[in-house]
DRENMISE-83505 format. One record per residue (C-alpha): z, x, y. Coordinates in Angstrom, 3 decimals. Last residue first. Example, Ala and Ser with C-alpha at 12.3 -4.5 7.8 and 13.67 -1.06 7.14 Angstrom:
2
((7.140,13.670,-1.060))
((7.800,12.300,-4.500))
***
This chain:
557
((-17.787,5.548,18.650))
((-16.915,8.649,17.876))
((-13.505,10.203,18.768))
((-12.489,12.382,21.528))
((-9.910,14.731,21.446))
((-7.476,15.981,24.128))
((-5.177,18.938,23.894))
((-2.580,19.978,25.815))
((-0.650,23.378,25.457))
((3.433,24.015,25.639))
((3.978,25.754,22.316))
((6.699,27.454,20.361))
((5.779,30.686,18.318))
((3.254,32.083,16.614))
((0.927,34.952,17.317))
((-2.400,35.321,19.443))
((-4.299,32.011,20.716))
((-0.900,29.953,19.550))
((-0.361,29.074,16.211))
((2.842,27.512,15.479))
((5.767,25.028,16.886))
((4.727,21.583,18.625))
((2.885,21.725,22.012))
((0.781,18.633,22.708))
((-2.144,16.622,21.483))
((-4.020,13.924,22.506))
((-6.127,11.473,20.992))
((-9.096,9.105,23.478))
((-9.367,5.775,22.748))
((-9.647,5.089,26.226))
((-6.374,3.398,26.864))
((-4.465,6.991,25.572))
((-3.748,7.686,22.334))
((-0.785,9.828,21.596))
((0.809,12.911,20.076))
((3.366,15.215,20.373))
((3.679,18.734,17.686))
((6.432,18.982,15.082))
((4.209,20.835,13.091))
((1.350,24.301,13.847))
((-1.825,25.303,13.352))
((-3.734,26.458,16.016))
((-5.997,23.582,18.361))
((-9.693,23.721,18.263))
((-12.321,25.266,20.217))
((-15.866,26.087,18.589))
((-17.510,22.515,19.458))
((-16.539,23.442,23.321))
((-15.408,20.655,25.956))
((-14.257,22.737,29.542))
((-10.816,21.792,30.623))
((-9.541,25.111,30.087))
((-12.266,27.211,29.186))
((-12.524,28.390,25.110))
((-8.959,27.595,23.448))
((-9.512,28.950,19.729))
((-6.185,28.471,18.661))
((-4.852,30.798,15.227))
((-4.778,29.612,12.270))
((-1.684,29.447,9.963))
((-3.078,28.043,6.566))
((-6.411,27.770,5.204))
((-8.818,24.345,4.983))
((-10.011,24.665,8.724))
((-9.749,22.480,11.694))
((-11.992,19.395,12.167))
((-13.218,16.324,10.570))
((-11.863,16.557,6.888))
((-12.883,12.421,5.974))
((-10.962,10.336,3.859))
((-11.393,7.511,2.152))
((-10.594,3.709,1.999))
((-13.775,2.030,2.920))
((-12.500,-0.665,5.115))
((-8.920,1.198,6.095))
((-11.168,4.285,6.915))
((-9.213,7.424,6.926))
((-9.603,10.521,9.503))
((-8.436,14.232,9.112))
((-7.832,16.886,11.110))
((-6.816,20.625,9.661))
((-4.678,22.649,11.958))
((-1.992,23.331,9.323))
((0.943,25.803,9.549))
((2.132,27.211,6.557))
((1.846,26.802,2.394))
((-0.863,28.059,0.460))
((-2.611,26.271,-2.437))
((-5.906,27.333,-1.919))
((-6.965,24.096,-0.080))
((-4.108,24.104,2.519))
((-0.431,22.713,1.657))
((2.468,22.127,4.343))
((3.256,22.626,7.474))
((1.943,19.876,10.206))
((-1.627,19.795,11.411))
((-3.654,16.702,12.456))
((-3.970,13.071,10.997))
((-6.208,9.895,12.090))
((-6.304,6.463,10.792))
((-9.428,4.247,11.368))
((-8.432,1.146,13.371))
((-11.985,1.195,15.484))
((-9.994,1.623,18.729))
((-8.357,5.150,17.324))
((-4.792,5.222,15.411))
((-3.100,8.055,15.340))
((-0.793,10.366,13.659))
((0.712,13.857,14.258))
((1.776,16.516,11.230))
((5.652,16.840,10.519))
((5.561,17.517,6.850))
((2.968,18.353,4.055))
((0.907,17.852,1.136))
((-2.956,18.458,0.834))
((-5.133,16.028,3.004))
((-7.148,14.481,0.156))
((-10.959,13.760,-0.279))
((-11.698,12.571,-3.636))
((-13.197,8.988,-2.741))
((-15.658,10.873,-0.145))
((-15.940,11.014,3.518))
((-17.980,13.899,4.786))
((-17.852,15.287,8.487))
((-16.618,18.523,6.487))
((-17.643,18.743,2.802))
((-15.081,18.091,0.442))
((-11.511,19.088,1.752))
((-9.232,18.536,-1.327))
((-5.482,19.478,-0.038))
((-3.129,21.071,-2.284))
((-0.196,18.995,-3.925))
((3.365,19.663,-3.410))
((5.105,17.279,-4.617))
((3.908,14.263,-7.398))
((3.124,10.827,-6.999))
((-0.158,11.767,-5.355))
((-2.701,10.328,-2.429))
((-3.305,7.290,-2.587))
((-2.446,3.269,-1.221))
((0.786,3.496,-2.696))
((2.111,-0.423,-1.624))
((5.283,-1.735,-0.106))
((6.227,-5.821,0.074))
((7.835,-7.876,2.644))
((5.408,-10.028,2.351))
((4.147,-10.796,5.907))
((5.955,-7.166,7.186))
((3.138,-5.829,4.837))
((4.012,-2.001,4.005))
((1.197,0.223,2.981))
((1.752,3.657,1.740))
((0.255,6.961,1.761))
((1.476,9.699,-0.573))
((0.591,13.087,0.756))
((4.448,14.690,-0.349))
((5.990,18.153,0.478))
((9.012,19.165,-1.593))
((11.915,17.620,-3.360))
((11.373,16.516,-7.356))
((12.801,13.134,-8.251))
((9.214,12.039,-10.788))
((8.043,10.404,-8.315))
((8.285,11.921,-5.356))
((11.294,13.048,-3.100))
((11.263,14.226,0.484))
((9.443,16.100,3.050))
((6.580,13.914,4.716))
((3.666,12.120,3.731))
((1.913,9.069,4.856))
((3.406,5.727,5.863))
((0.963,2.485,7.426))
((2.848,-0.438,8.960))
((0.945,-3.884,8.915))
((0.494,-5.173,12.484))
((-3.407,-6.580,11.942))
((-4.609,-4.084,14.197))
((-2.844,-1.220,12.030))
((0.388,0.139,12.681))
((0.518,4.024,11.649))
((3.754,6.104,10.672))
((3.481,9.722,9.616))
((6.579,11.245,7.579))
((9.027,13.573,9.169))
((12.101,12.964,6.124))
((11.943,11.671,2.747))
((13.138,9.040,0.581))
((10.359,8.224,-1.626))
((8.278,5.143,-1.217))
((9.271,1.958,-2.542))
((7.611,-0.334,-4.639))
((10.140,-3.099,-6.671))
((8.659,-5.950,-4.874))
((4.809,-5.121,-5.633))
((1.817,-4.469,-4.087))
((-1.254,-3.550,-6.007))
((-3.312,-0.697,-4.499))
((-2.141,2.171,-7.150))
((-0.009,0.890,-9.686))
((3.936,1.181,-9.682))
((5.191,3.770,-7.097))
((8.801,3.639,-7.368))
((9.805,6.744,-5.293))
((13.036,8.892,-5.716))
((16.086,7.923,-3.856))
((17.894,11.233,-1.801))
((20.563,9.136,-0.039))
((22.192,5.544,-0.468))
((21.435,2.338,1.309))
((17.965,2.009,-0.598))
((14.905,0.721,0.416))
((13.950,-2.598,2.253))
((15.129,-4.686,5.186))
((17.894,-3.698,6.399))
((18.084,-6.126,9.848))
((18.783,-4.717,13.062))
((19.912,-6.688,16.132))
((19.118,-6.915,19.970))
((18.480,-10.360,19.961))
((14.993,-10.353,22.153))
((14.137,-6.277,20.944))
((14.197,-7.649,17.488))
((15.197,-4.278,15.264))
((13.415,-4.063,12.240))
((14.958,-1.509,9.325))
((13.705,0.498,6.191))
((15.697,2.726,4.047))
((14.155,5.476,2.108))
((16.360,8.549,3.698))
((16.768,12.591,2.890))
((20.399,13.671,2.651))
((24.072,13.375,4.611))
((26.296,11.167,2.823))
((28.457,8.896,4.415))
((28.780,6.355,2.214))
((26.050,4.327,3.998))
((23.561,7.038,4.648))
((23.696,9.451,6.746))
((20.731,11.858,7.913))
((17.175,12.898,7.267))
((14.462,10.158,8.282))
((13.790,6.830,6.612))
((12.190,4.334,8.039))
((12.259,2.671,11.410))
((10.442,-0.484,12.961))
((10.593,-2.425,16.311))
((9.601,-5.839,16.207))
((6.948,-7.209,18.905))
((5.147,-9.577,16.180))
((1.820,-7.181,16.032))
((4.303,-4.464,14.271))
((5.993,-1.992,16.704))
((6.179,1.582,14.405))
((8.991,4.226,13.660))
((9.429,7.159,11.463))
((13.028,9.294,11.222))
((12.599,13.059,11.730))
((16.413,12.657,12.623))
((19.252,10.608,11.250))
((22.531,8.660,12.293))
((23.324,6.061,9.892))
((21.105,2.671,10.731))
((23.258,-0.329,12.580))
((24.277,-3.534,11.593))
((27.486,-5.508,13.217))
((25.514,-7.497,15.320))
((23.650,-9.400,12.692))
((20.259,-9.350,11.212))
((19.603,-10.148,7.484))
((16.780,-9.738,5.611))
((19.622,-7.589,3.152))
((22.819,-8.230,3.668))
((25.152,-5.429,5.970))
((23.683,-2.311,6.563))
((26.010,0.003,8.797))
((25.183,3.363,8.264))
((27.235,6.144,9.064))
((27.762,7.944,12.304))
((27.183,11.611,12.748))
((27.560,11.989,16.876))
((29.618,9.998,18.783))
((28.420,7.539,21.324))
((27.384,5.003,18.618))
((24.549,2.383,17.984))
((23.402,0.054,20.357))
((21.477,-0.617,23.864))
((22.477,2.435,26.253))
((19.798,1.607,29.078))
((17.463,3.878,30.942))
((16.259,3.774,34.500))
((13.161,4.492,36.444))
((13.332,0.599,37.575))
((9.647,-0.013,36.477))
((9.024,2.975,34.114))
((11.946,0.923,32.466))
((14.025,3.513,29.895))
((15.645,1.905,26.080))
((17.623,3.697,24.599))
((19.540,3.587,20.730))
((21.938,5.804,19.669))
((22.195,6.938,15.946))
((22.558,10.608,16.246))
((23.110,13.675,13.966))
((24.705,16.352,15.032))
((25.927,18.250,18.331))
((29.276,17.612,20.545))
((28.680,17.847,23.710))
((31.466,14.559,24.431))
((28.610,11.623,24.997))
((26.199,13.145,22.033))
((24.130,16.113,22.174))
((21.183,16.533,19.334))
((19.556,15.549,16.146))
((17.697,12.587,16.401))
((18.468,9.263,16.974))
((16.394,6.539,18.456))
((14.209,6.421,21.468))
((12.911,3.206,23.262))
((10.159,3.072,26.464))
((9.588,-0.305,27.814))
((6.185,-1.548,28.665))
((6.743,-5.208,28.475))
((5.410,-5.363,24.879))
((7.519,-2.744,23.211))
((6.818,1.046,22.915))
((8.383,3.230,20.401))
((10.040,6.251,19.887))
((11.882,7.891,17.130))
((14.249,11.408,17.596))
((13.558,14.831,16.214))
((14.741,16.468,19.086))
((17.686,16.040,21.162))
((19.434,16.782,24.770))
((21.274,13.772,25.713))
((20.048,10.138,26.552))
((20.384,9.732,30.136))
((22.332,7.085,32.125))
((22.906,8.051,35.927))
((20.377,5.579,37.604))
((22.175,2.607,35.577))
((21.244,-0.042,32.849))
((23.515,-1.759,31.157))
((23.376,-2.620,27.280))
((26.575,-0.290,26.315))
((28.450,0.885,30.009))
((27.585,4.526,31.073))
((26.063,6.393,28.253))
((25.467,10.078,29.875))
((24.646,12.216,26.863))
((25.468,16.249,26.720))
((22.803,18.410,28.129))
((21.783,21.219,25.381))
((19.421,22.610,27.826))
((18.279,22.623,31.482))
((16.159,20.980,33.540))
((17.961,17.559,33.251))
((16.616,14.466,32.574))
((14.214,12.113,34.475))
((10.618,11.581,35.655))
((8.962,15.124,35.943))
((5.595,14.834,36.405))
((2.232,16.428,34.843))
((-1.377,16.053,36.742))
((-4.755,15.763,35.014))
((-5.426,13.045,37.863))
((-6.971,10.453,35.168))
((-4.901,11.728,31.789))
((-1.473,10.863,33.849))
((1.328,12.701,32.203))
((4.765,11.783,32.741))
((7.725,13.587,31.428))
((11.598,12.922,30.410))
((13.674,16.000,30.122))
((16.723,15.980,27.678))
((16.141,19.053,25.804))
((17.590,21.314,22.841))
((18.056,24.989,22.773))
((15.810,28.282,24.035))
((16.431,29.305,27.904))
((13.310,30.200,29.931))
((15.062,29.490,33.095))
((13.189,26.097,33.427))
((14.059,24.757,29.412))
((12.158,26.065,26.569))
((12.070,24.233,22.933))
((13.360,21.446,20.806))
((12.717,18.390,21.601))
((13.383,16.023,24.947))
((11.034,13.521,26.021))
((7.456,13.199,26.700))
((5.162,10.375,28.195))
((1.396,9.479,28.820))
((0.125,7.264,30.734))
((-2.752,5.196,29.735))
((-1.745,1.889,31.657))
((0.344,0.112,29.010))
((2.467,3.175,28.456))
((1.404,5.651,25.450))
((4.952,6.943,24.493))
((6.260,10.612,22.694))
((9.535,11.944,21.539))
((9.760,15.832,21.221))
((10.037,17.695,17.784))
((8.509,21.008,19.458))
((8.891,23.219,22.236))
((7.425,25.027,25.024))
((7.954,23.848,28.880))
((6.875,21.223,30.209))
((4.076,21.853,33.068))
((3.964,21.441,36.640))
((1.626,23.218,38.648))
((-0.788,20.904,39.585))
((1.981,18.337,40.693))
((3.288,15.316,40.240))
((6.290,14.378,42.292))
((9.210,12.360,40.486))
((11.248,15.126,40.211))
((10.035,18.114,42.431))
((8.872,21.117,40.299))
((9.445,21.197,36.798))
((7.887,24.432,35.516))
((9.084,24.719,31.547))
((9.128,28.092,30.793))
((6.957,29.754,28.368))
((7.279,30.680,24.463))
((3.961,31.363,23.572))
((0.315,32.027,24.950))
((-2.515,29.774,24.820))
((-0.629,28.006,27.964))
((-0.581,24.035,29.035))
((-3.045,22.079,30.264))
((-6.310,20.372,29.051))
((-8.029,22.161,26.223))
((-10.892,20.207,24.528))
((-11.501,18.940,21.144))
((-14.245,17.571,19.732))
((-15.509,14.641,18.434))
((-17.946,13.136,15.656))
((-20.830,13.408,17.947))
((-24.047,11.739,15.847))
((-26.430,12.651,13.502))
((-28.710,10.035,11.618))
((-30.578,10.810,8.302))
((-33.313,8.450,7.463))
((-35.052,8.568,3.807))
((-38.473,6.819,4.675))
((-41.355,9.084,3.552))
((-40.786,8.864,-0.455))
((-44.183,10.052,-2.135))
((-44.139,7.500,-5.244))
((-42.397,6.363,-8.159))
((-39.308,8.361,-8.251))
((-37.115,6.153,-10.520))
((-33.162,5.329,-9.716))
((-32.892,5.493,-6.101))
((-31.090,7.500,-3.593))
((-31.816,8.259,0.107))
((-33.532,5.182,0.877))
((-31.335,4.883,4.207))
((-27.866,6.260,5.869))
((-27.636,9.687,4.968))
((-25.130,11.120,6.935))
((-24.963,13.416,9.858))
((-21.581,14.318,11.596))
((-21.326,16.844,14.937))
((-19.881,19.299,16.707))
((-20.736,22.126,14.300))
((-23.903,21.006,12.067))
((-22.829,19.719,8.325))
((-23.727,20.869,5.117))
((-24.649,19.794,2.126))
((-26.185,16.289,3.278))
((-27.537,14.409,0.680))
((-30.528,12.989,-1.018))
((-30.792,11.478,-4.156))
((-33.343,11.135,-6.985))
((-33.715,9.122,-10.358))
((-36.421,10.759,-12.279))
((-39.364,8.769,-12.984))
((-42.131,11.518,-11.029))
((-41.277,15.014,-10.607))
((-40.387,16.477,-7.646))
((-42.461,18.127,-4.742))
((-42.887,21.204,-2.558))
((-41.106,22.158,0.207))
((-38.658,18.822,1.483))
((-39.371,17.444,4.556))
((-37.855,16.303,8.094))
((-38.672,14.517,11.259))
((-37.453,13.758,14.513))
((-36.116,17.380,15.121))
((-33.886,18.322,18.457))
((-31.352,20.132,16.459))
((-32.478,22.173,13.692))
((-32.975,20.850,9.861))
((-32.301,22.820,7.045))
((-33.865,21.917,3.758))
((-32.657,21.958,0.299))
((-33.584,22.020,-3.503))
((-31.075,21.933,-6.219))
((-28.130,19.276,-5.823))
((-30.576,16.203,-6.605))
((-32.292,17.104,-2.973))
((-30.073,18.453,-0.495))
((-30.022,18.539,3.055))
((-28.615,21.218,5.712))
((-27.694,20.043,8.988))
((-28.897,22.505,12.210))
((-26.962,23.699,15.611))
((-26.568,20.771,18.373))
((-28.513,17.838,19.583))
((-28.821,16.064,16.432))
((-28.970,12.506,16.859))
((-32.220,10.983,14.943))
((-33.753,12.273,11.711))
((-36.984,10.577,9.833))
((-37.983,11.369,5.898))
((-39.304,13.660,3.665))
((-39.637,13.937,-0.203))
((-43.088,14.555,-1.686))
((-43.966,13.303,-4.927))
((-44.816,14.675,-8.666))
((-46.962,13.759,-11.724))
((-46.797,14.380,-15.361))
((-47.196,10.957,-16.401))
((-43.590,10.511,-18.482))
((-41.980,12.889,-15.913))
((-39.341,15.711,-16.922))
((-36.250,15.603,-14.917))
((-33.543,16.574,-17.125))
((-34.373,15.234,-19.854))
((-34.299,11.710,-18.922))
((-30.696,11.044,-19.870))
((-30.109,14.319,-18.021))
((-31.814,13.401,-14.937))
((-29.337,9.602,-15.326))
((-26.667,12.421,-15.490))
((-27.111,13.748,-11.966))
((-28.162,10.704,-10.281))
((-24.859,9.214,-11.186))
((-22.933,12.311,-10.014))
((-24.868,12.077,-6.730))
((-24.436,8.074,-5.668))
((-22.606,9.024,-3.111))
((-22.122,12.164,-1.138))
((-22.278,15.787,-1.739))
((-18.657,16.485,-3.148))
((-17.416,19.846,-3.664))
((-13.688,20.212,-4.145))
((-11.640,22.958,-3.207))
((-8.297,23.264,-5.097))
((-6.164,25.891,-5.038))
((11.229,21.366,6.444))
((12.062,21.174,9.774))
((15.086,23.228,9.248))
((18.662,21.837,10.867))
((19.625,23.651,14.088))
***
């Protein structure tokens, strides 16, 4: 099977560095009267553990949940610009300073700085093992049941359905008699009952695909055993996968460039384009333009989005271009569900481009990320498509992990690097946890999970790649970005590589638990808001290995 291919920053909030040199300018602090004030202030939200504040980076207070008030020992000299900030963060939860906690000239005792606290989310096992390698338990198809389970694996095709179902297909993993190869099995998961079902597919590996007759749908069609493939949703509730690397119509493996599309209605998929036959080239035809004829090369770790108009979207991904070369992708398509054809719509047609970045947050015609493979996809409330990461080429035409992230307007047909670097391999910059700043990074890396919660902030978990120190392995580190304020913030996880799950009670929430590190896991968000998390390849509660355990966490509101 194909691969799946230190810095530590400080940063204590706005407004610090400028209060910092405007004490020098002053000499260092030093009043013109010789007097000095009090510092204290209000608190609200902090039910758990104890936040630790800082006054100009030298004095600080710890605050334990339950408090209403705060203060500062002692007191600070008058004229000096002052700011308070949070160094560090209770478990559980976020605090920020959020009023009269900086100021240019200390005139006075300052009682009104207000810190509020509130639940920035946790996670909490749901199903699944903490150990590694099991079985998949299928039980009766189309019967949900407390004991059913997928088996272990990774690279599997995920769906949130218009009710808040969840669904799984295929990857990489365990089949029902414990045998390793690639999958076929479609999945249901219903987050209200807690309660896994086996919809379609076979229980065993490496099944070859059954097309029946291209663009009809029949109980006997199934996609064959693959991971790596792209999914999406469309407006009517339909399920489509793309690709991947896996078992075409004769059992033959490689790359794929089928497209499906299954009805939870009927309970049936359809054969809808693309080939039969593994390892097809790409068709691209004229730019912009759709027509029958067009079809992507056959690829895996491709990403995919649904823009606000109902298109379907796919970029890049590692497979054949339109010579026939086999190599990392940049090419971007839409596929109109109502026609049934793609269009190429920007990037190259070759294999292995390098990325034009031009200047960060301008868009421009000739921007183009990277060709690169298992990249993050995001489609914002506003149906622009959002790119992060992945394994490909930077800049400069160097090959490792990337943290670019990228904006692509469907309105204007135009790309642009939003941050992260232009370079490979980059380490991440945590800051302070529960702390957005403008120098927060998530380092470099491939295959980590996406989401997008109800208040369109972007979320990211996990993947291989780059921790703080510079290490490469497993990630468990999650991180949220703020389209309005555009930073990030290290919520949970740790900055090292390879950690192991801390799984608490099954079902039971716990600030200590947390997911292991691991890529190629299954994601969605369900109708609450709610992200969840499942198997993947990594950090179990004791070793590594392939996964089958679901995790659910909550954002703040």
């Amino acid at each position: 099977m194909p691969a799946m291919h230190t810095l530590r920053a400080t940063v204590r909030g706005a407004g610090l560095t400028t209060a910092l040199l405007a004490l020098v300018a002053c000499g260092g602090g030093s009043s013109s009267n010789g007097s000095s004030y009090s510092i204290s202030g209000t608190i609200s939200g902090l039910t758990t553990g104890s936040v630790v504040l800082i006054y100009n980076d030298t004095t600080t207070v710890t605050v334990a949940a339950g408090a209403t008030t705060w203060a500062f020992s002692g007191t600070f000299p008058a004229d000096s610009s002052y700011a308070v900030t949070v160094e560090a963060q209770p478990a559980g939860e976020l605090c920020e300073v959020t009023g009269d906690g900086s100021g240019t000239t200390l005139t006075g005792n300052l009682t009104t700085v207000t810190v509020v606290c509130s639940d920035y989310g946790q996670w909490t096992w749901e199903a699944g093992l903490d150990t590694l390698n099991a079985g998949g338990v299928f039980g009766t198809q189309g019967a949900a049941a407390a004991t059913n389970v997928p088996g272990a694996r990774y690279g599997a095709s995920s769906w949130t359905d218009s009710a808040g179902e969840l669904w799984l297909f295929g990857g990489y993993g365990y089949d029902a008699t414990d045998a390793l190869g690639a999958l076929n099995d479609l999945w249901r998961y219903s987050p209200g009952t807690g309660l896994w079902s086996w919809v379609s597919g076979g229980n065993a590996d490496n099944a070859s695909g059954i097309y029946g007759v291209e663009g009809t749908a029949a109980a006997n069609n199934v996609p064959g055993a693959r991971y790596s493939a792209s999914s999406w949703i469309d407006a009517s509730g339909n399920l489509w996968l793309f690709g991947g690397y896996g078992y075409d119509s004769t059992g033959v493996i490689g790359y794929l460039d089928d497209l499906w599309k299954f009805s939870p209605a009927s309970g049936q998929w359809t054969w809808v384009s693309g080939g039969d036959m593994a390892n097809g080239s790409g068709i691209y035809g004229t730019q912009f333009i759709a027509a029958s004829g067009n079809v992507p090369g056959a690829r895996y770790s491709a990403s995919a989005w649904t823009d606000a108009a109902g298109y379907l979207w796919l970029f890049g991904g590692h497979g054949y271009d339109a010579t026939g070369d086999v190599g990392n992708l940049n090419d971007l398509w839409r596929y109109t569900p109502g026609t049934g054809q793609w269009a190429w719509v920007s990037g190259g047609e070759g294999d292995n481009a390098i990325g034009v970045y031009g200047t960060q947050g301008t868009a421009a015609a000739s921007s183009v990320p990277g060709a690169r493979q298992a990249a993050n996809a995001w489609t914002d409330s506003v149906g622009n498509l959002w790119l992060m990461a992945g394994y490909g080429d930077d800049a400069n035409g160097d090959v490792g992990y990337l943290n670019d992230l990228w904006e692509y307007r469907p309105s204007s047909g135009e790309w642009t690097w939003i941050s992260g670097d232009k370079a490979d391999n980059a380490s991440g910059v945590y800051g302070i946890q529960g702390t957005a700043a403008a120098g927060n990074l998530p380092g470099a890396r491939q295959a980590a999970n996406s989401w997008i919660d109800s208040l369109g902030n972007l979320w990211l978990f996990g993947g291989v790649g780059y921790d703080s120190t510079g290490g490469v392995g497993y990630l468990n580190d999650l991180w949220k970005f703020s389209l309005s304020s555009r930073q990030w913030t290290w919520v949970s996880g740790v900055d090292t590589d390879n950690a192991s799950g801390v799984y608490g009670s099954q079902g039971a929430i716990s600030a200590s638990s947390v997911p292991g590190a691991r890529q190629a896991a299954s994601a969605w968000t369900d109708s609450d808001g709610r992200l969840w998390l499942f198997g993947g390849i990594g950090e179990g509660a004791n070793g590594n290995g392939y996964l089958n355990d679901l995790w659910q966490f909550e954002p703040p509101d």
